[in-house]
N, C-alpha and C positions, 0 to 999 in steps of 0.2 A: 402532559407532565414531563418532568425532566429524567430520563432515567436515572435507578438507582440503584448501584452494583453493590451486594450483600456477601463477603468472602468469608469460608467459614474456614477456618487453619486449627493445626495443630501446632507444637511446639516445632518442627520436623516440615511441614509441607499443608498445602493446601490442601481441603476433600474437598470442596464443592465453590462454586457460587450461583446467590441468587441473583435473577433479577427481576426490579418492580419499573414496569415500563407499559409505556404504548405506541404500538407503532401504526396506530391511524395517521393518512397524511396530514400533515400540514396545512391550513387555510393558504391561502392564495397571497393574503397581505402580508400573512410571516412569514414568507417563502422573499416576497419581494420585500421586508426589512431585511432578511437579513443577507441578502444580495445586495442591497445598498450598504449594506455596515462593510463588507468585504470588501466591497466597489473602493470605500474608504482608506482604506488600510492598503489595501493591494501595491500602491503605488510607493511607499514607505520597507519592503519587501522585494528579494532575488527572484523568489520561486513560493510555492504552493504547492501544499500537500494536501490531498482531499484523503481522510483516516475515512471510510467506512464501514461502520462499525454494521451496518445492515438493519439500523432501525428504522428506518423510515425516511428518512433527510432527504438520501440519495435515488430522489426520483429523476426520470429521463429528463424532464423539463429543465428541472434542479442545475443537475451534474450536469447539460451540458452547456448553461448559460455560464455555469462559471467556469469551465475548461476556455469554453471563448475569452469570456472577459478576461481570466488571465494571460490566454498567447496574444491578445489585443494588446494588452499592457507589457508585452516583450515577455512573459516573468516562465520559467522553467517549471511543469508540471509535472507532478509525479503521484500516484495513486496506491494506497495500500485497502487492496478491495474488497468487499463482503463476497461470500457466498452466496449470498440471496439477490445480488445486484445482478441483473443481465450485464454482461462484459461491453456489450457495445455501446452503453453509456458514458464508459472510459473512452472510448474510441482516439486516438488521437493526441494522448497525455506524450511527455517524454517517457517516464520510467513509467514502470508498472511493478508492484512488490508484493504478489502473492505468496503465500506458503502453496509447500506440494499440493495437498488436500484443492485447495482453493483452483489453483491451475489447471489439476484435473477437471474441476468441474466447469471448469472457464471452457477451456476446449470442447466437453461434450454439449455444453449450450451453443457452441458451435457449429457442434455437426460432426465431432471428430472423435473418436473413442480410443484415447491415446493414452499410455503410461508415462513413455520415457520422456524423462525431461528436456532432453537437446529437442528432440523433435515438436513437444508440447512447446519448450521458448520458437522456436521457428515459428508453430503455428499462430501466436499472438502474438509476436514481434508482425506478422503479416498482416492477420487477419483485421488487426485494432490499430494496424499504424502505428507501433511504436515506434522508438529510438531505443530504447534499452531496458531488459528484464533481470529480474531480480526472484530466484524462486527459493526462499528458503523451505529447507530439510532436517529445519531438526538438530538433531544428533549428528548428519550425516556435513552439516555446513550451508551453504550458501550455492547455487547455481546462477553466475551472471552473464547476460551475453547484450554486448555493444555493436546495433547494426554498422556504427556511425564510425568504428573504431578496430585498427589491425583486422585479424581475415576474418570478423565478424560470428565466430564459432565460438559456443559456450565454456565457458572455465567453470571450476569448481571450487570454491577456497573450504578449508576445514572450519568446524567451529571450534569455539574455545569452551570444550567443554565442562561442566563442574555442576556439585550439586549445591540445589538451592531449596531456601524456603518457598518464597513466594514471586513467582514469573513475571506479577504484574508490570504491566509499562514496559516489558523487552520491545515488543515490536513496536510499540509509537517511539520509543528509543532509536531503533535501527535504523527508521527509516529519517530521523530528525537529524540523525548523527550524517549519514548518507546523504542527503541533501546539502546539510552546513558546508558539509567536504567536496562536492560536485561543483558547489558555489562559489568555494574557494578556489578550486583549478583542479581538485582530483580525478585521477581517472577513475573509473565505473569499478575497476578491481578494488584502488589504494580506500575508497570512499566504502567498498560492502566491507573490507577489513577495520576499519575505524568501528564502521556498524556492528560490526562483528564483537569488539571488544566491549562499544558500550554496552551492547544490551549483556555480556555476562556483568559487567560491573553492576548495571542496575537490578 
């Protein structure tokens, strides 16, 4: 079935959401349609964003025929990752865009029982190959760090804080926004700032 996200709102803010989903794998032939429909498109496209929402999609098999098929096709990958994904699925993407929560757990399926954040970006900037992290915080902003870029050490930009109704789409936002801008020529900082602003807008 195709997932289907139930939000339950007040006037004021969200209380909950349901969802009505399955995350049994995928048969074998819909895995390879729709690696051929991307196959498709890929070429028409900068870069590639794999959203993992943690249903199911992103099996080992899955995620890392299209991490291939994308850097085969030249195209700039970047990763906004589930919880539930083992990290080293990602292995190898350019950017990687966890939240804090997410990151901690990236590193302890590592092997690493870590808090701080400079240290958590070091250890998956390493451990997974990247080129560049992205660990949102929330309230607290943004944590980005560029192996590829100046002395390689994490910044921290603010966010733009405000209250909102309903959060939905900030982070497919941030990361859509951050990419368009990478692609364009931004740096890793000008590009989470951009990010920054759309997802308060949206």
């Amino acid at each position: 079935m195709t997932t289907f996200k139930e939000r339950v709102v007040t006037d004021v803010q969200q209380v909950c959401r349901v969802d009505y989903e399955t995350k049994k794998a995928l048969a074998s032939n819909t895995l390879k349609r729709i690696i051929h429909r991307i196959s498709e498109f890929i070429g028409e496209h900068s870069s590639v964003v794999l959203e993992d929402y943690g249903k199911g999609l992103f099996s080992e098999e899955f995620t890392k025929k299209i991490i291939k098929l994308s850097q085969d096709s030249g195209k700039f990958v970047a990763v906004d990752p589930s919880r539930t994904t083992n990290p080293i699925f990602y292995k190898g993407v350019n950017l990687l865009k966890p939240n804090r929560l997410e990151s901690e757990l990236m590193v302890k399926s590592l092997g690493y029982y870590e808090k701080d954040t400079a240290k958590i970006s070091e250890i998956l900037l390493d451990k997974l190959a990247l080129e560049k992290i992205i660990i949102t915080l929330g309230s607290e902003g943004m944590a980005i760090t560029d192996s590829l870029s100046g002395d390689g050490k994490m910044k921290t930009i603010p966010t733009l804080a405000r209250e909102v109704f309903d959060v939905s789409g900030a982070g497919d936002t941030a990361i859509s926004t951050i990419m368009a801008a990478l692609s364009s020529g931004a740096s890793l900082e000008e590009a989470a700032w951009l990010g920054n602003c759309a997802s308060g807008v949206v």
